[in-house]
C-alpha positions as CSV (number, residue, x, y, z in Angstrom):
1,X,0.0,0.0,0.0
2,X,2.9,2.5,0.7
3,X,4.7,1.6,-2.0
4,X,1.9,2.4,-4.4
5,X,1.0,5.5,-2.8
6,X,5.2,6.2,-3.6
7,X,4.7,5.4,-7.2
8,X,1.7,8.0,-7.2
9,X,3.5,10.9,-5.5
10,X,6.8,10.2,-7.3
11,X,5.0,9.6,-11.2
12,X,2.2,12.2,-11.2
13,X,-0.1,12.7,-13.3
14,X,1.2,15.6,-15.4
15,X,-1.8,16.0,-18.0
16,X,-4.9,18.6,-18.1
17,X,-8.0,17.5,-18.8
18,X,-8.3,20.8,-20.4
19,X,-6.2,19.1,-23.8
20,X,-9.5,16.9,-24.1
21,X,-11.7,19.8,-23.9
22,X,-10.3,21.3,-26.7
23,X,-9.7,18.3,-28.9
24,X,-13.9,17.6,-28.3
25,X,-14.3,21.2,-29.0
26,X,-12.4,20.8,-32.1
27,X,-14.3,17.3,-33.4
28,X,-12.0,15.0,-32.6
29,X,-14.1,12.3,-31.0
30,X,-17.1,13.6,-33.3
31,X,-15.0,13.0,-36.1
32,X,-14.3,9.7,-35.4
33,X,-17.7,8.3,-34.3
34,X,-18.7,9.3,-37.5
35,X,-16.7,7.5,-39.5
36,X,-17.1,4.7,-37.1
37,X,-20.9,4.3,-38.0
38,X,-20.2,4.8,-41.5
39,X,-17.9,1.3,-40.7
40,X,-20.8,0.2,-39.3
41,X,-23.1,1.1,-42.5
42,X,-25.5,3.0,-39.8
43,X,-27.2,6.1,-41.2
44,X,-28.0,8.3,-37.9
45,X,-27.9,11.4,-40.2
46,X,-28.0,12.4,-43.1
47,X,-24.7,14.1,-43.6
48,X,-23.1,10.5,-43.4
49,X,-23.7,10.0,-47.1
50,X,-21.0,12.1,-47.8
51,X,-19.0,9.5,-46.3
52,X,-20.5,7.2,-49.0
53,X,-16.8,5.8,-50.4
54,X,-15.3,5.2,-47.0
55,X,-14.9,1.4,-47.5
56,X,-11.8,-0.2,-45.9
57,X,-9.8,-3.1,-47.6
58,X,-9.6,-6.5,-45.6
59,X,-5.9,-6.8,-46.4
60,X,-5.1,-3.6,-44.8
61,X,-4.7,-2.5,-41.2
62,X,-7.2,-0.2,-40.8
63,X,-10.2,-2.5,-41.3
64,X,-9.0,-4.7,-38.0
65,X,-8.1,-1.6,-36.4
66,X,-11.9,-0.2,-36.8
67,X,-13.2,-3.4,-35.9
68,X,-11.2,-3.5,-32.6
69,X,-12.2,-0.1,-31.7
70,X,-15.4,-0.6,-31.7
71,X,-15.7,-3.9,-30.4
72,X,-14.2,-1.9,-27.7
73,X,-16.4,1.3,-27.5
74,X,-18.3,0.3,-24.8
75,X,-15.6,1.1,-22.1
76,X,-14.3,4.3,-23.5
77,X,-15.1,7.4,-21.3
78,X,-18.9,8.8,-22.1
79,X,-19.8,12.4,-23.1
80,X,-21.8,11.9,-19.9
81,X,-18.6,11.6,-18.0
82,X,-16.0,14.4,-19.3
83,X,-18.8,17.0,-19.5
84,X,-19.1,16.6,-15.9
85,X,-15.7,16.5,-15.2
86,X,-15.1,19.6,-17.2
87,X,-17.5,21.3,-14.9
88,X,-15.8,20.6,-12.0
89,X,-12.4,21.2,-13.0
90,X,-12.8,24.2,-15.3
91,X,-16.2,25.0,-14.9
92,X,-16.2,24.3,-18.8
93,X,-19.1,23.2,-20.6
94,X,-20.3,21.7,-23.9
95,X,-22.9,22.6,-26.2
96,X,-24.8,20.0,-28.5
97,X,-27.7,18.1,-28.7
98,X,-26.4,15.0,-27.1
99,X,-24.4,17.1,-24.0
100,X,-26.4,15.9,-21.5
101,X,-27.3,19.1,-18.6
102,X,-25.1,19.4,-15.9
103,X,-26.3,19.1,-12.6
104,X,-23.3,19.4,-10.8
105,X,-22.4,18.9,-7.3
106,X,-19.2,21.3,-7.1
107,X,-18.5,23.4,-10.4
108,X,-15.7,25.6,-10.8
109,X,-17.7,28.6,-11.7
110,X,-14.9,31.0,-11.2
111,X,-12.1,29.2,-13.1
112,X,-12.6,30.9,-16.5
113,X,-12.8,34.1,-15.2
114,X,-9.2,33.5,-13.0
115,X,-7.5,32.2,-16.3
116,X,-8.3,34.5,-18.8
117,X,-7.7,37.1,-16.5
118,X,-4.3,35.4,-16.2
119,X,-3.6,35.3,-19.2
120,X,-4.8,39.3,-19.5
121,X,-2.4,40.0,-17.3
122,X,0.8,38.8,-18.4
123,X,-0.1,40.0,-22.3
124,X,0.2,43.8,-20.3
125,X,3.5,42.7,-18.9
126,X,4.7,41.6,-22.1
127,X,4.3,45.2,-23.4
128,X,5.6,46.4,-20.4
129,X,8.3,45.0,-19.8
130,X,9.7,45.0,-23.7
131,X,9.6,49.1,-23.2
132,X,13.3,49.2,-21.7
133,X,12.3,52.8,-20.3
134,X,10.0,50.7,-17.6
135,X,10.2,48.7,-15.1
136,X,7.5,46.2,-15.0
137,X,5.8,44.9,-12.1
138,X,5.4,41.1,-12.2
139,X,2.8,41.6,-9.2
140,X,-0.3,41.5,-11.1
141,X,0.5,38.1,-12.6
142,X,1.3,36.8,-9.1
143,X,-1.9,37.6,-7.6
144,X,-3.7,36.2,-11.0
145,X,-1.2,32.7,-10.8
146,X,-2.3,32.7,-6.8
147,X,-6.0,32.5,-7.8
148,X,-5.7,30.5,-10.6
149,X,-3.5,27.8,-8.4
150,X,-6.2,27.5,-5.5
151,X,-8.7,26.9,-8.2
152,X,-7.0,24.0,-10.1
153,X,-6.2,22.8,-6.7
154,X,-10.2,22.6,-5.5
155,X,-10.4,20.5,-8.5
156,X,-7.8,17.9,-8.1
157,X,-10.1,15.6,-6.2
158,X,-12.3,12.0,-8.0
159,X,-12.0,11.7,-11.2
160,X,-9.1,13.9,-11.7
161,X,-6.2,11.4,-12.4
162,X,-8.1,8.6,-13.8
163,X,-10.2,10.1,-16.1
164,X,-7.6,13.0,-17.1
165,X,-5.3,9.5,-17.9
166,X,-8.2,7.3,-19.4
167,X,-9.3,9.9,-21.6
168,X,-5.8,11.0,-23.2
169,X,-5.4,7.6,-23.8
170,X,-8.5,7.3,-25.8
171,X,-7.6,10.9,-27.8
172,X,-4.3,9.1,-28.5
173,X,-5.8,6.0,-29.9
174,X,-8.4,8.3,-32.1
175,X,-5.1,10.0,-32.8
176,X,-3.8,7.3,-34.4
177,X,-6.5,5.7,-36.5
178,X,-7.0,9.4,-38.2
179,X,-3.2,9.2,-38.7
180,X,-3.5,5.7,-40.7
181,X,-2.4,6.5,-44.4
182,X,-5.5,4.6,-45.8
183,X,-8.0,6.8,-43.8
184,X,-6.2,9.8,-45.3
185,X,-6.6,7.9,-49.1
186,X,-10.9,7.5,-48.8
187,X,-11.3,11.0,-47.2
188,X,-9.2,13.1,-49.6
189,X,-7.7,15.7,-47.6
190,X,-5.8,18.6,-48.7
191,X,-2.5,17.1,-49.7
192,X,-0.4,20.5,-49.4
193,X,-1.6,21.4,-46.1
194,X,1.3,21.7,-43.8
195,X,-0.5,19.5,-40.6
196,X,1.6,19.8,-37.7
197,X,-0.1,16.1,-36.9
198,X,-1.1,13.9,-39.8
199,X,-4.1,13.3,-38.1
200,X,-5.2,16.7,-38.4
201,X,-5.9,16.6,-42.0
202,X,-8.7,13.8,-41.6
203,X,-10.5,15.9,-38.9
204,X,-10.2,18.9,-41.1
205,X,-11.6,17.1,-43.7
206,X,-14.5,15.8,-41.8
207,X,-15.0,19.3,-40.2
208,X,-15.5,20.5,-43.6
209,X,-17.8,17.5,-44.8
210,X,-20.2,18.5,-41.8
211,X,-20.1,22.4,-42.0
212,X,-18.2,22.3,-38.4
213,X,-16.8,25.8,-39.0
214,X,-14.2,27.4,-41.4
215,X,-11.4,27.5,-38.0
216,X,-8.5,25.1,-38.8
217,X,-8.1,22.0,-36.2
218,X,-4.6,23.3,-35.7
219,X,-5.9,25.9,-33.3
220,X,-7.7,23.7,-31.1
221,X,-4.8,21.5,-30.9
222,X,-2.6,24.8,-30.2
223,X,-5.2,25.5,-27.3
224,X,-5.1,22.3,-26.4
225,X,-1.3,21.9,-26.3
226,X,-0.6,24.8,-24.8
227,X,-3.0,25.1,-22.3
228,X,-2.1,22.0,-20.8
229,X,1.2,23.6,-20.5
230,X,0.4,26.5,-19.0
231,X,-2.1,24.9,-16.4
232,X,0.8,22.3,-15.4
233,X,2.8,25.1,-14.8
234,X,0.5,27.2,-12.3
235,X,-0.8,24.1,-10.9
236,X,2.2,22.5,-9.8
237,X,3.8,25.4,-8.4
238,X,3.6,26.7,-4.7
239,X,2.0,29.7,-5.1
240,X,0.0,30.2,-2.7
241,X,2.8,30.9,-0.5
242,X,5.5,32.8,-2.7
243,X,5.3,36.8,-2.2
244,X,7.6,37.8,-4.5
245,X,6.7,39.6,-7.8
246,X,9.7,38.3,-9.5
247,X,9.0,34.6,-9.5
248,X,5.5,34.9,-10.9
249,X,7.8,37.8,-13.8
250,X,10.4,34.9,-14.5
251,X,7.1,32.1,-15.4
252,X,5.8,34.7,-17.5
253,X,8.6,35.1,-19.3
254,X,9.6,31.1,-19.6
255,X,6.0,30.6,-20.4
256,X,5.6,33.8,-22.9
257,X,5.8,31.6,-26.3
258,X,2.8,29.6,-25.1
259,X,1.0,32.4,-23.2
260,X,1.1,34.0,-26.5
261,X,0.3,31.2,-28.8
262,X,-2.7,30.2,-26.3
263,X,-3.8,33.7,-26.6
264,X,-3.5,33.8,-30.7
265,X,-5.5,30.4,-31.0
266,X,-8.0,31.7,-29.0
267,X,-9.0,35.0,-30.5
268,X,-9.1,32.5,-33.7
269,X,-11.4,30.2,-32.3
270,X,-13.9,32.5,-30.3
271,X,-13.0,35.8,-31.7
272,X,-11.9,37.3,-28.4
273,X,-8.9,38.6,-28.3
274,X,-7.5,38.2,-24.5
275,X,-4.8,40.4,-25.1
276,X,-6.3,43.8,-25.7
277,X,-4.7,46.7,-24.0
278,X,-7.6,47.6,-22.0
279,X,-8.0,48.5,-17.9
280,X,-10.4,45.5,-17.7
281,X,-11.8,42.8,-19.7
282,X,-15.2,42.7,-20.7
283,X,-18.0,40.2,-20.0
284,X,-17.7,38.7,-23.8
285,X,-14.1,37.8,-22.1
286,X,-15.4,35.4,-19.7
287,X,-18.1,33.8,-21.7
288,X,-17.8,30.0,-22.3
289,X,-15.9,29.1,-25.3
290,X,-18.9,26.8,-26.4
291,X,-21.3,30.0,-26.6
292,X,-18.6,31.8,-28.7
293,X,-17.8,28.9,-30.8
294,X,-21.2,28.4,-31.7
295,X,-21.9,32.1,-33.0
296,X,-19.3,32.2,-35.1
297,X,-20.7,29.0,-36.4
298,X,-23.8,30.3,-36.9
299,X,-22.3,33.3,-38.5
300,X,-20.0,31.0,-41.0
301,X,-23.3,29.0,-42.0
302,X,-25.6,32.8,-42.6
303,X,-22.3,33.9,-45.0
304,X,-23.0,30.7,-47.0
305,X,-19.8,28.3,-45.5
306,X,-21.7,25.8,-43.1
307,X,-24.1,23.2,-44.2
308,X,-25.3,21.7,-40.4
309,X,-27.0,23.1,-37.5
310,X,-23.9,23.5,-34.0
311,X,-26.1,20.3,-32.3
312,X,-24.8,18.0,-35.1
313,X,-21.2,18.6,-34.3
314,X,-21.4,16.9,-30.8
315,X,-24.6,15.2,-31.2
316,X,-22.5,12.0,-32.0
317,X,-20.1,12.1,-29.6
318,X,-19.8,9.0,-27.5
């Protein structure tokens, strides 16, 4: 029993449920239940007959890899489960017609608010502290990393380390069957697209099959890179205790690249830009990403460049 509570302390778990959230935001595990029922030959909508031509060979990998997946579906996490879990670690939440409503228990309400006001704060420093005339004070940040911190920390309790781990492993596999070379031959993605993933392509492809938005899947994946990063950072240092303005200075400047990059994706995504020079953010700032996501959705599809209603894009999601 000791010895297993050793390995826990000494191997912990360093992954953010928050990756997940952005890879379901971005249609990842939409994508791939779609083309799993097409394996299937199940018509649930009809969009699926533009999947029509997705027949796998036998004497290929991909058919037994299918097969195996979903013989196995039945013990992958539900929608059921990470939406809940969202809630109570980020107070993040899905929109679609199969998110079920959350009826939480303990929800970080406060979360989004803390982080993009993070994030607010050390795009000000940036510009401060790059003006050599100034002297920038790093105390700001500290008081938006010490609130932040005590928030991820009220959430490290359940689910947190098995789910976080059960569900990466299931992006991962999803991950990989996108990746196959045979997927990317029946779908027909864009062959001179530079994908910093090859399975990027196949869930852009899909994305644009279904009218899922004209935003590229490499943003989500940036946000969902980097704000693992970042979160990993802030929750696994002692902040609540550290008083000096310099420490919380030095991770804004290690952590500038993805701070930045995070921030970028973001305004892409939801088109809120979290780095405007202003005295305070606005409400439209802490909104939830979902809402945002699905207006500009419903913009693309009045300007003519979406085909489906928002439901559909999670309405499949397992």
């Amino acid at each position: 029993m000791q010895k297993k509570l050793f390995d826990k302390l000494q191997n912990f778990n360093a992954l953010e449920l928050i990756y997940d959230y952005w890879m379901d935001q971005g249609g990842l595990v939409q994508a791939m239940n779609l083309i799993c029922l097409r394996f299937q030959n199940r018509r649930e909508i009809p969009e699926l007959t533009a999947l029509y031509r997705l027949d796998t060979s036998p004497l290929l990998p991909l058919s037994d890899l299918l097969w195996g997946y979903i013989q196995d579906e039945q013990h992958t996490v539900s929608l059921h489960r990470r939406v809940h879990e969202y809630d109570h670690e980020y107070g993040l939440t899905l929109i679609g017609k199969a998110v079920p409503n959350v009826r939480a228990i303990d929800s970080r309400s406060g979360f989004l608010e803390a982080f993009h006001t993070l994030l607010h704060k050390c795009a000000l420093y940036y510009v401060k502290s790059d003006d050599t005339t100034y002297i920038a004070d790093g105390l700001p940040v500290l008081n938006a990393l010490k609130e932040v911190n005590i928030l991820l920390a009220q959430g490290n309790h359940n689910a947190y380390r098995n789910l976080t781990f059960t569900a990466r492993h299931e992006n991962i596999v999803q991950q990989f069957l996108l990746a196959q070379p045979e997927m990317d031959r029946f779908l027909g993605g864009r062959a001179m697209v530079p994908y910093a993933e090859p399975w990027q392509g196949a869930v852009e492809t899909i994305r644009g099959i279904m009218g899922w938005g004209n935003v590229s899947i490499r943003h989500f994946h940036n946000l969902a890179t980097f704000g693992e990063l970042i979160l990993l950072s802030v929750r696994y240092g002692n902040w609540s205790v550290v008083i000096d303005p310099n420490q919380a200075a030095n991770w804004a400047n290690a952590f500038r690249n993805e701070i930045m990059q995070y921030i970028h994706s973001y305004r892409a995504v939801t088109g809120v830009d979290l780095s405007a020079d202003t005295v305070g953010l606005r409400e439209e700032h802490f909104m939830q990403p979902s809402v945002l996501i699905q207006r500009r959705m419903t913009n693309a599809r009045s300007n003519g460049n979406g085909r489906t209603t928002a439901g559909s894009r999670v309405s499949l999601a397992n």
